[in-house]
C-alpha positions in Angstrom: 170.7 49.3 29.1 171.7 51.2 32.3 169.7 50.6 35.0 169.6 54.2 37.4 167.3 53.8 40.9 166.4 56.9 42.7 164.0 57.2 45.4 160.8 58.8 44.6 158.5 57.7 41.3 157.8 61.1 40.5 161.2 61.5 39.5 161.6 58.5 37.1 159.9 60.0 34.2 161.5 63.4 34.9 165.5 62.0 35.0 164.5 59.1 32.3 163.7 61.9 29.6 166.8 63.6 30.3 168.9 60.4 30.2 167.3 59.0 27.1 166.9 55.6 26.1 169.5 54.1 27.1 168.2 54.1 30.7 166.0 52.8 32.7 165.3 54.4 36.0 163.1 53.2 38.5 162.4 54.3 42.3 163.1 52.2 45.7 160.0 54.2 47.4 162.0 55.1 50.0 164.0 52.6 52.5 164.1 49.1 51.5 165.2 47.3 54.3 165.1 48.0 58.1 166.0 46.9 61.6 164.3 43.7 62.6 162.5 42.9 65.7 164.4 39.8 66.7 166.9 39.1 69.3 167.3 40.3 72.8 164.4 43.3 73.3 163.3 42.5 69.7 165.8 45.1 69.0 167.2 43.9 65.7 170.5 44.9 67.2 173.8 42.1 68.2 175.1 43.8 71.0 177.1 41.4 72.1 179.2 41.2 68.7 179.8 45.4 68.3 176.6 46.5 67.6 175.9 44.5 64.3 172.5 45.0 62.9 169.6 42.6 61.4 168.5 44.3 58.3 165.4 42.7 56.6 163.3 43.7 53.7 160.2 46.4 55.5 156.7 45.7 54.8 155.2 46.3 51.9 158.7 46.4 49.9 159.2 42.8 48.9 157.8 43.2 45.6 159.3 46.6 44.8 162.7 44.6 45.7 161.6 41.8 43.3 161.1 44.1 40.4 164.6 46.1 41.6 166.4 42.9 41.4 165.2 41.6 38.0 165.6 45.0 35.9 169.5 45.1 37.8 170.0 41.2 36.5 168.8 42.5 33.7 171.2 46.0 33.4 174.8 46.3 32.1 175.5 48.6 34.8 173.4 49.6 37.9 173.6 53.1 39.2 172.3 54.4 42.1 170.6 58.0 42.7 168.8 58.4 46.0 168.1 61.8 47.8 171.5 63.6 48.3 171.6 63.4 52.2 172.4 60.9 54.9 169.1 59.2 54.5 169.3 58.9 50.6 173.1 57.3 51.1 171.8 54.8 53.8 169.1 53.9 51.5 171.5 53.2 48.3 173.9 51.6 50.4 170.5 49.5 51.4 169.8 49.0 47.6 174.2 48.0 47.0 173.6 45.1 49.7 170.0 43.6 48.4 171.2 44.4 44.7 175.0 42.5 45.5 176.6 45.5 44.2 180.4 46.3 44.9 180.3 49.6 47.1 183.2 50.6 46.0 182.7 50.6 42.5 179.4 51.2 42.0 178.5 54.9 40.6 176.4 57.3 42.4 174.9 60.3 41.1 174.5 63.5 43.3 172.5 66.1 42.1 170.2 68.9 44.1 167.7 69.9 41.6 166.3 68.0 38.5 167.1 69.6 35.4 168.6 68.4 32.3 171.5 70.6 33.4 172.0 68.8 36.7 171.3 65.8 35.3 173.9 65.6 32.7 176.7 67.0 35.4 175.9 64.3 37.8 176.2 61.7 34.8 179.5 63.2 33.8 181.0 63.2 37.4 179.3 60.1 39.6 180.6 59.5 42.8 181.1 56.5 45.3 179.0 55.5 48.2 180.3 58.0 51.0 180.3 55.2 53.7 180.9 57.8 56.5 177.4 59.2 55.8 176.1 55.5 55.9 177.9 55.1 59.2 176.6 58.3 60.8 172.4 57.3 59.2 172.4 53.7 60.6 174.1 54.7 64.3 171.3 57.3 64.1 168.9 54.6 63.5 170.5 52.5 66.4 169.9 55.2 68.8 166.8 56.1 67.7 165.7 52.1 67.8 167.5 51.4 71.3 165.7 54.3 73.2 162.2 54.4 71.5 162.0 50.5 72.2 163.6 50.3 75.7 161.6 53.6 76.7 158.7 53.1 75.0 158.0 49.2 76.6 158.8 50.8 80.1 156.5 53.7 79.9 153.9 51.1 78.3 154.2 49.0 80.7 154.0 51.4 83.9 151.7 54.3 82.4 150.0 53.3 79.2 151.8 56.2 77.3 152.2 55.2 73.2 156.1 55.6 73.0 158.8 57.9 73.6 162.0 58.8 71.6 165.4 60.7 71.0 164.0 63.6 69.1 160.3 63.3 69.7 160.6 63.5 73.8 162.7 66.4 74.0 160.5 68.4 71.7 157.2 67.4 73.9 159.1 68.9 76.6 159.5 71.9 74.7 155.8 71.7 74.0 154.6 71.1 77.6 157.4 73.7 79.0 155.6 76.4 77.3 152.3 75.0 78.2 153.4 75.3 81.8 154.6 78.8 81.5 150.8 79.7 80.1 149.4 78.3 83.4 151.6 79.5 85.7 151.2 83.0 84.5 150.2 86.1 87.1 148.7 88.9 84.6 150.3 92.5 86.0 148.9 96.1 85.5 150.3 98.7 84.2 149.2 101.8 82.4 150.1 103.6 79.3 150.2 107.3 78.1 149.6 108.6 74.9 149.4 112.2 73.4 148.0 113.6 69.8 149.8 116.1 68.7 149.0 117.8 65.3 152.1 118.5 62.9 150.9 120.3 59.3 147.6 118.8 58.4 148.4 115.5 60.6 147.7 114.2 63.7 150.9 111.9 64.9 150.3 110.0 68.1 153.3 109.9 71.0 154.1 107.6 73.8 155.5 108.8 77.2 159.9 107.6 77.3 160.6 109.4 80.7 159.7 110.8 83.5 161.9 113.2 85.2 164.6 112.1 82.8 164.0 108.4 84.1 162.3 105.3 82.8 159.5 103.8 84.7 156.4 101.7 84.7 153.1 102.9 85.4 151.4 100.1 88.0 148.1 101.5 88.4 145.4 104.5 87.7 146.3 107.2 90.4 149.8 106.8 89.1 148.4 107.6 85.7 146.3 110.4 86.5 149.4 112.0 88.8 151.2 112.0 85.3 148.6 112.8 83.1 147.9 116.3 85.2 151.4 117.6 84.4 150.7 117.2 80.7 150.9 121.1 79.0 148.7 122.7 76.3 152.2 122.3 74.8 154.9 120.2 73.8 158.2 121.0 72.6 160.8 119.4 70.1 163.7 118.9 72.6 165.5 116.2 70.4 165.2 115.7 66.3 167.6 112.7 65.1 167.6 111.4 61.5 169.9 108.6 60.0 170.1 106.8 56.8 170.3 102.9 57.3 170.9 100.0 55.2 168.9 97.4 55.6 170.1 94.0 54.3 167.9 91.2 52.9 167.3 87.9 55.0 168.6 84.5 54.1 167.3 82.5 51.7 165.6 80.0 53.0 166.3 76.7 54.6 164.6 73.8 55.5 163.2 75.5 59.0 163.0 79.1 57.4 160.7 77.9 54.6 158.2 76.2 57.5 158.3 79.4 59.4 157.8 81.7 56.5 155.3 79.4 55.2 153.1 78.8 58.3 153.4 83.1 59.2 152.3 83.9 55.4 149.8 81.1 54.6 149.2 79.3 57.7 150.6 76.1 56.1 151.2 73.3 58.7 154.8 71.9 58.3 154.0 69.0 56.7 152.3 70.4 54.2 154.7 73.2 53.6 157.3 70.1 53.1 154.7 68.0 51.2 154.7 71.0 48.5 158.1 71.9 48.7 158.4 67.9 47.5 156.5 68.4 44.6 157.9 71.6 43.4 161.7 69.4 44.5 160.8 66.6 41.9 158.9 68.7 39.5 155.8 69.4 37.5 155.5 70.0 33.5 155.9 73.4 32.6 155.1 74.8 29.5 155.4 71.0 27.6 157.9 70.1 29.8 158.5 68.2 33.0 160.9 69.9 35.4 162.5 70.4 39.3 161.4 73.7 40.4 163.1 74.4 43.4 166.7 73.2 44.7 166.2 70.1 47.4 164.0 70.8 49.8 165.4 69.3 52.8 168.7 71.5 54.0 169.8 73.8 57.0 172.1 75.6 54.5 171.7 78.9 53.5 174.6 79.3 50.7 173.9 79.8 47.3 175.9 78.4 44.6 178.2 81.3 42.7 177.4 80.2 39.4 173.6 80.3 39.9 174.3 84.2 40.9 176.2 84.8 38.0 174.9 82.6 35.2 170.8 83.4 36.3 170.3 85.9 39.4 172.4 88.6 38.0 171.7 88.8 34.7 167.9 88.6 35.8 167.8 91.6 38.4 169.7 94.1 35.8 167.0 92.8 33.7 164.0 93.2 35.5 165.1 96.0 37.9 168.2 98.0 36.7 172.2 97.1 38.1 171.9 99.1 41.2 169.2 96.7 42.3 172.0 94.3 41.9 173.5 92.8 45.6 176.1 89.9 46.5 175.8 86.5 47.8 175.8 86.4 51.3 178.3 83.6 53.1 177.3 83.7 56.8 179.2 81.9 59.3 178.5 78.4 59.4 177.4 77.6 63.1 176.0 75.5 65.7 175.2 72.0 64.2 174.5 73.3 60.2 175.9 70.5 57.8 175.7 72.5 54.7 175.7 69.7 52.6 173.8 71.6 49.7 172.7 74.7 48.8 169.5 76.3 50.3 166.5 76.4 49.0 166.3 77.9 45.6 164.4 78.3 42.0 166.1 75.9 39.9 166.2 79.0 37.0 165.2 82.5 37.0 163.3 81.8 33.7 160.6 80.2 35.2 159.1 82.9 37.2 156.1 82.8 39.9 153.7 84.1 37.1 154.4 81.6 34.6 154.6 78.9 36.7 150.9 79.6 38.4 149.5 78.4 35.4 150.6 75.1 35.4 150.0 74.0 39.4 147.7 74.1 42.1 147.6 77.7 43.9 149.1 76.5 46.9 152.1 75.2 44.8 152.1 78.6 43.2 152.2 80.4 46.5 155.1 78.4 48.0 157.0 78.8 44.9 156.8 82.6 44.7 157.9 82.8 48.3 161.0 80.5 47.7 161.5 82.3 44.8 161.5 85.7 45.7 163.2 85.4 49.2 166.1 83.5 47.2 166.1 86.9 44.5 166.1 89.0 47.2 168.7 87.4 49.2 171.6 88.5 46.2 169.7 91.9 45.8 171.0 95.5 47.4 170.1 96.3 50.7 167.1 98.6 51.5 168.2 102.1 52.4 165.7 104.4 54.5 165.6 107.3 56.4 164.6 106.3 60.4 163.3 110.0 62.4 163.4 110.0 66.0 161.8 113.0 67.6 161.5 113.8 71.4 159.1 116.2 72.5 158.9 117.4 76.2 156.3 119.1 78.5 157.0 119.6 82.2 159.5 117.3 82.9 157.7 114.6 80.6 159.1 113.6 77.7 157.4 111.4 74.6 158.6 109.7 71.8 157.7 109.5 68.0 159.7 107.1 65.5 159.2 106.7 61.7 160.9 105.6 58.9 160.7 106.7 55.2 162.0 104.6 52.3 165.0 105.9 50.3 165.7 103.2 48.2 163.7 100.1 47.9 166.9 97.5 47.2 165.8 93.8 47.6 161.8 95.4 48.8 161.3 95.5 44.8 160.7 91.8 44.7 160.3 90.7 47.8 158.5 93.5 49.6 155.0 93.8 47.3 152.6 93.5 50.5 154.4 96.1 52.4 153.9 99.4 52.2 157.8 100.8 53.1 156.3 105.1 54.3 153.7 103.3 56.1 155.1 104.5 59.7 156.8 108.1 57.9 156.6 110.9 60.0 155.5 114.5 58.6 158.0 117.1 58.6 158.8 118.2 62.4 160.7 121.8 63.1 163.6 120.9 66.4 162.1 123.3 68.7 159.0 124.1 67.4 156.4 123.9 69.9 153.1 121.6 68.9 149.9 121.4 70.7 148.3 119.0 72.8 145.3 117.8 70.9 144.1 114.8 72.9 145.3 112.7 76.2 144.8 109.2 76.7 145.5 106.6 79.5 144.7 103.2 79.5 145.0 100.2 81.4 146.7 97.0 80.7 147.9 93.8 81.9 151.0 92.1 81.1 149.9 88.9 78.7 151.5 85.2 78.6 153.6 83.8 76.6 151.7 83.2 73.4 150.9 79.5 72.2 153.8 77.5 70.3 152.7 77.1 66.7 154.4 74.2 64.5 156.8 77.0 63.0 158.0 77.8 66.8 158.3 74.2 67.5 160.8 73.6 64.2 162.9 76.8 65.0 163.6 75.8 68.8 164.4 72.7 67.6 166.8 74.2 64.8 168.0 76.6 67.3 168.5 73.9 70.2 170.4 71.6 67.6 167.2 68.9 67.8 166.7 66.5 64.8 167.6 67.2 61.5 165.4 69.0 58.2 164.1 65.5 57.5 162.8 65.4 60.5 161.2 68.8 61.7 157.7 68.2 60.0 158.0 64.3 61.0 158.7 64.9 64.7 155.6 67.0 64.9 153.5 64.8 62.6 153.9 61.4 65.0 153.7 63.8 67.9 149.8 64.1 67.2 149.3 61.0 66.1 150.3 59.6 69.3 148.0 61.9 71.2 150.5 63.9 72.8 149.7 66.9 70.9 146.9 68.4 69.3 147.7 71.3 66.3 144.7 73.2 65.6 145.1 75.8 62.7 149.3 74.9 63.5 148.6 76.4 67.1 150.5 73.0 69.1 148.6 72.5 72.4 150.0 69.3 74.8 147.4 66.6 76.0 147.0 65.2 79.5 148.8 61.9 78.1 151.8 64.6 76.4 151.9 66.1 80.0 152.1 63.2 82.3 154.5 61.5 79.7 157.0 64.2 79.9 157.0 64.5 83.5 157.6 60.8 84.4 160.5 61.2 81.8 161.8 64.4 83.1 161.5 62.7 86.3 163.3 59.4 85.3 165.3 60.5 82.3 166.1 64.0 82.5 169.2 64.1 80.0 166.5 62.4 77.2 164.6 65.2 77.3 167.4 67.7 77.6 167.7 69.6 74.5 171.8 69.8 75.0 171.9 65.6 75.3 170.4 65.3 72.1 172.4 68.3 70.6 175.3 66.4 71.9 174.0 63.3 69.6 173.4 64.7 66.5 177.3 66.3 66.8 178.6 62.6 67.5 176.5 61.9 64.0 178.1 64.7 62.5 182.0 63.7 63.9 180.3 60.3 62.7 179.9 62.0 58.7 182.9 64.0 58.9 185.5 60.4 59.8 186.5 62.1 63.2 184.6 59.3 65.2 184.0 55.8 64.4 180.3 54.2 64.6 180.9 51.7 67.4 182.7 54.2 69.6 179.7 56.1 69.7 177.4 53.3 70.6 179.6 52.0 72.9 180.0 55.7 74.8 176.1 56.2 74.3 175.0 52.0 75.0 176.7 51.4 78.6 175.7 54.7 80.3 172.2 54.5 79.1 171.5 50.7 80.0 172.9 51.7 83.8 170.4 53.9 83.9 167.2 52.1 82.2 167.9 48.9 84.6 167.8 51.4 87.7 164.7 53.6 86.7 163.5 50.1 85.9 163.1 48.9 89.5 162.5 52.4 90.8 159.5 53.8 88.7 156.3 53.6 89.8 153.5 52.0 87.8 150.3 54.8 87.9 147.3 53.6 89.9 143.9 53.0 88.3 141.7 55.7 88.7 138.6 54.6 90.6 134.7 54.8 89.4 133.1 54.6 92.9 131.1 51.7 91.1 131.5 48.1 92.3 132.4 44.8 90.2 128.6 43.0 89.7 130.6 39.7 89.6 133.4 39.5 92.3 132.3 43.3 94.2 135.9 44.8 94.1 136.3 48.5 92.7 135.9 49.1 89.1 138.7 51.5 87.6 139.2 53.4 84.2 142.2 51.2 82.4 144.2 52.4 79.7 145.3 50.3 76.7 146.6 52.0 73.2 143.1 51.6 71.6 141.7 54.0 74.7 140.3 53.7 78.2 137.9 51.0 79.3 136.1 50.5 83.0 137.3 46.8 84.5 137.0 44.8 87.8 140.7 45.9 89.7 140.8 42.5 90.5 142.2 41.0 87.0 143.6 38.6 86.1 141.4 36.5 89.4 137.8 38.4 87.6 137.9 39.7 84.0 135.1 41.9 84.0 134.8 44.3 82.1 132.1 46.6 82.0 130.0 47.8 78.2 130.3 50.9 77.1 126.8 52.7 78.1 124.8 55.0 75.6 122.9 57.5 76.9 119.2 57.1 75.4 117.4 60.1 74.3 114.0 60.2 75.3 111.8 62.0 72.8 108.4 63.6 73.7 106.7 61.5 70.7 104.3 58.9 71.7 104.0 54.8 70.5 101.0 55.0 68.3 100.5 51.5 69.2 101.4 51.2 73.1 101.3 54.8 74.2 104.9 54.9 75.8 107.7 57.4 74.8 109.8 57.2 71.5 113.5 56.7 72.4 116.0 57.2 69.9 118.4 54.5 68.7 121.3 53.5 66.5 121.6 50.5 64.0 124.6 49.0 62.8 125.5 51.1 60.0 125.3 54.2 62.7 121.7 55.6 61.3 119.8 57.3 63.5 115.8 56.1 64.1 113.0 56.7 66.5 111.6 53.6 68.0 109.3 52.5 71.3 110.7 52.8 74.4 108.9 49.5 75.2 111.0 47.0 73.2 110.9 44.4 73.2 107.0 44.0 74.2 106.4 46.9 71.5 108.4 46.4 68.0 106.9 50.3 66.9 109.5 52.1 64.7 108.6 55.3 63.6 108.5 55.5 59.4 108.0 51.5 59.1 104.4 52.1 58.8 105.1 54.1 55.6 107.2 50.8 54.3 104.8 48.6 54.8 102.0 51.3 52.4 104.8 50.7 50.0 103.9 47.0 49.7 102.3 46.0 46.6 99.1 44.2 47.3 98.7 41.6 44.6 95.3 40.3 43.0 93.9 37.0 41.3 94.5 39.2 38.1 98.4 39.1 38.7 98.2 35.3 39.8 100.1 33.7 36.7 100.0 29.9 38.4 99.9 28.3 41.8 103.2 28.2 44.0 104.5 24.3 43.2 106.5 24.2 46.1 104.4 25.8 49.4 100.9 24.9 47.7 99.6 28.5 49.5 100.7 31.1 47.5 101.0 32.0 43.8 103.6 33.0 41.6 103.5 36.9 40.0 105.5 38.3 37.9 108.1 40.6 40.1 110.7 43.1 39.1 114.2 43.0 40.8 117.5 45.1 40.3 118.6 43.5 36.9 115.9 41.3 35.6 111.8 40.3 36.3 111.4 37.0 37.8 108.4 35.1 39.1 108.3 34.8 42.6 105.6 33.5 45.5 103.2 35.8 47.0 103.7 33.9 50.3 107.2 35.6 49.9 109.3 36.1 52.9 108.4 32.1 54.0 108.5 30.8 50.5 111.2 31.6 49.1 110.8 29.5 45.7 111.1 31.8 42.2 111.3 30.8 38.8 113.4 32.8 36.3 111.8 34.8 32.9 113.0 34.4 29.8 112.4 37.7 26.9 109.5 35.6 25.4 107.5 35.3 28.2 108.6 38.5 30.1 107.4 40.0 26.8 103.7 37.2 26.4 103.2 38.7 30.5 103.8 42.5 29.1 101.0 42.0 26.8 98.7 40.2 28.9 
């Protein structure tokens, strides 16, 4: 028995089917093992002796290691089968050292989409451990553990702010850059100029180009109306230009793409884009079958594989729309910090189409799935070819513009275009010098609007863009981002918090190049020179390590530590000011005078006063809280007056009980009697002097059945 261990448990019964009996596969649940917390800074990290890390087992893993480690004592060969990125080698290089496995001999399988196909190929053709992609994962993990601890204690320390990091700081600035450029915003007038004009049976609509044969903006009414008044009854077609343009399909998607796409089509936050894209990545059972859907979900490649265009797209698009529907793969430049370590993000087979597949998941698994599917389609389809018409039409020295385009051909549109309506914007037929007439006139007045809100998408293509993080990390980044309370994401709309804002300006004050999207560009191409064997792990820490710790030790003894905000209230024990403190669980009012007075002051609810009056005392009914957060109307006079509103109804609901229901005197108080009473399960026999006597005797069926007759 082979014993193969892949990452994710939704895979296992997916890749052990296609295996067969012979193996057993079981997943690690992601990492295994990280950095400790011990050592100097609890940093898990042995500077001193070149960087060498404390691993240890993370929490919650020990068993899942136990169970790993028995089936592999167990196994006649152990092979390992994690995610095919830098994270997924780190973590079977991980599994190799808890396991005792040789690195260099032990097999590792590499596939990017789970189908028997796949499946058998990587089985056929395992690999090594790539120990350069190891390297570059666990220096990332260094960096990422040496400035989230060191910055994240100091900021703690001096302004109650959660935590910072390498990826997560810079894209908070992003965040609160944009924020600022909202505030800081001066709206401007300007006007605009339209005319109807009515070609045929329609009515077309044109906007003013020049004036006097020069371009300008209109600032304000009189400017308008001076314009306006040299309009004619008339205006002439000075200019008629029509060209036929191809229009190429976009890319198929990457990791970024398919969040932007996603969140623009469905409003689908990034991590639940990514969630989905993980299902349909490790599959669902399809007509009888359990299978991968879609190619691996975390990439910034946008290749596609040649023998998936000519074993599957091809043959499908002759198929289904006729050969000259048929287009090529497109190879764009690689650029910028793109690994293009897989493919991008693809149906596993052409077979399986959107329609099918919508039976068999959830409908926002079916819509992702038919936007992967089709943008990948169209990406090897023919380009779109339409007509564009640009017409100028002049009047007194004013001329206006009207564009349109009409559809030729519909190329790649035929799959990927079925919401759009391609003659939407098509012009009616204009004669080049015919004269038209002026049907109506407007002006109005605008004002120049601010930069728009960053939505999640925005956020994950400036950080593709800028060379920020990786496709693992795009939904992640913004995930911990909220839960820290730097930023809040309503409907995906990314908004910064006070604490976001005055966290990224003590760090743009302090640590500029942290928050400078080229310094951690500059990292993630050290990772990559790290994956690629041009750079060596500990050269990099030691380029990064010195610099940084220069810096940290001076901004150490430099930066301020924020002032507690006053409450104008005075400390009832020792008199100094109270002030609003900050701790991770929230903000609190305390004596400024700790640690010499630890006051602290209790929270203080606002009661309600209700217009109701105490049937018993005559004062107002407040309204309170118990423990279990229930609401209830009591007397404002408690504890004199113990009124509650409804208890009175209780107490009605109090059986009364006679000498008829009396089966024998209480033998332990002597005052009450014993009756026969009913509780959740069974009937018992309990004292009428019940709550003080607590004394009950238990019924057998006999009895409970002699009392029933009685």
């Amino acid at each position: 028995m082979k014993l193969v261990i892949v990452e994710s448990p939704n895979k296992c019964t997916t890749i052990g089917h296609y295996l067969g009996s012979d193996f057993q596969v079981m997943a690690s649940q992601g990492h295994i093992r990280d950095l400790s917390m011990k050592g100097k800074g609890g940093l898990g990290i042995d500077v001193a002796h070149d960087f060498k890390p404390d691993y240890v087992i993370s929490l919650g893993k020990g068993k899942i290691v136990s169970q790993l480690k028995n089936a592999a004592s167990k196994a006649d060969e152990v092979i390992l089968a994690t995610d095919p990125d830098r994270e997924g080698e780190a973590i079977a290089w991980h599994l190799a050292q808890v396991l005792g496995l040789d690195v260099e001999t032990t097999k590792r399988l590499q596939f990017h989409e789970i189908t028997r196909t796949a499946i058998a190929e990587a089985i056929n053709n395992p690999s090594t451990l790539n120990m350069n992609l190891v390297n570059s994962q666990e220096t990332r993990r260094m960096y990422d553990r040496i400035i989230g601890f060191k910055l994240s204690s100091l900021l703690q320390r001096k302004m109650s702010s959660k935590s910072a990091g390498r990826v997560q700081s810079v894209t908070l600035k992003m965040i609160c850059d944009n924020d600022e450029e909202i505030k800081n915003f001066v709206p401007e007038e300007y006007w605009t100029i339209e005319v109807k004009v009515k070609i045929g049976e329609e009515v077309i609509t044109l906007n003013l180009d020049k004036v006097d044969d020069k371009s300008l903006t209109i600032h304000n009414q009189e400017e308008a109306e001076a314009i306006k008044a040299r309009i004619g009854e008339t205006l002439k077609v000075i200019e008629l230009k029509q060209t036929k343009k191809s229009i190429p399909s976009r890319l198929p998607f990457t990791t970024s793409t398919m969040q932007q796409e996603a969140f623009a089509k469905f409003r689908f936050s990034t991590s639940r884009t990514q969630s989905i894209a993980q299902k349909l990545y490790e599959g669902k059972v399809i007509n009888g079958e359990h299978v991968g859907l879609i190619t691996y979900m975390r990439t910034d490649s946008t290749r596609i594989s040649p023998d998936f265009f000519t074993r599957h797209a091809k043959p499908f698009i002759i198929e289904k729309f006729g050969e000259e529907y048929v287009g090529n793969i497109k190879n764009p430049k690689k650029k910028g910090n793109i690994q293009d370590a897989h493919e991008a993000i693809r149906p596993t087979g052409t077979h399986r189409t959107p329609e099918e597949v919508a039976r068999y998941v959830t409908p926002d698994e079916a819509k992702l799935y038919r936007l992967i599917y089709d943008r990948a389609i169209a990406s090897m389809m023919a380009d779109k070819v339409e007509l564009q018409t640009t017409a100028i039409f002049e009047t007194n020295g004013l001329t206006f513009k009207a564009t349109g385009s009409r559809n030729l051909f519909k190329g790649f549109l035929a799959i990927y275009g079925e919401f759009e309506d391609p003659d939407a914007n098509a012009l009616p037929e204009i004669e080049e010098g015919g004269n038209y007439h002026n049907e109506e006139i407007s002006c109005e007045q605008k004002f120049t609007k601010p930069p728009v809100r960053y939505t999640e998408a925005k956020v994950v293509k400036l950080m593709e863009e800028e060379g920020i993080g990786r496709p693992s990390t795009y939904a992640s980044t913004i995930k911990t981002l909220v839960e820290r309370g730097y930023i809040t994401s309503k409907a995906g709309v990314v908004t910064p918090t006070e604490t976001g804002i005055r966290t990224t300006y003590v760090l743009n004050k302090y640590f500029p190049e942290i928050v400078s999207s080229e310094y951690t560009a500059n990292m993630e191409n050290t990772l990559d020179k790290i994956e690629e064997g041009e750079q060596t792990e500990l050269a990099a820490l030691n380029d990064f390590y010195g610099p940084f710790m220069v810096k940290y030790e001076d901004v150490q003894e430099k930066m301020y530590k924020d002032p507690d905000q006053e409450t104008g209230e005075l400390c009832p024990i020792c008199g100094s000011p109270l002030v609003i403190k900050k701790s991770r669980y929230g903000s609190f009012v305390a004596c400024s005078n700790y640690p010499t007075c630890h006051y602290i002051q209790k929270e203080k609810k606002e009661v309600v006063i209700t217009e109701e009056i105490c049937p018993q005392c005559g004062k107002n009914l407040v309204e309170r809280t118990d423990k279990k957060g229930n609401k209830f109307l009591a007397c404002s006079g408690f504890p004199k007056c113990r009124y509650i509103k409804g208890s009175e109804e209780k107490q009605e609901k109090i059986i009364k009980y006679t000498e008829k229901d009396y089966v024998k005197e209480c033998p332990k108080c002597k005052k009450g009697h014993l009756v026969v009473k009913h509780g959740k399960k069974v009937d018992f026999l309990g004292c009428t002097n019940f709550p003080k006597c607590r004394y009950h005797e238990w019924l057998n069926k006999k009895e409970k059945k002699d009392k029933e007759v009685e």
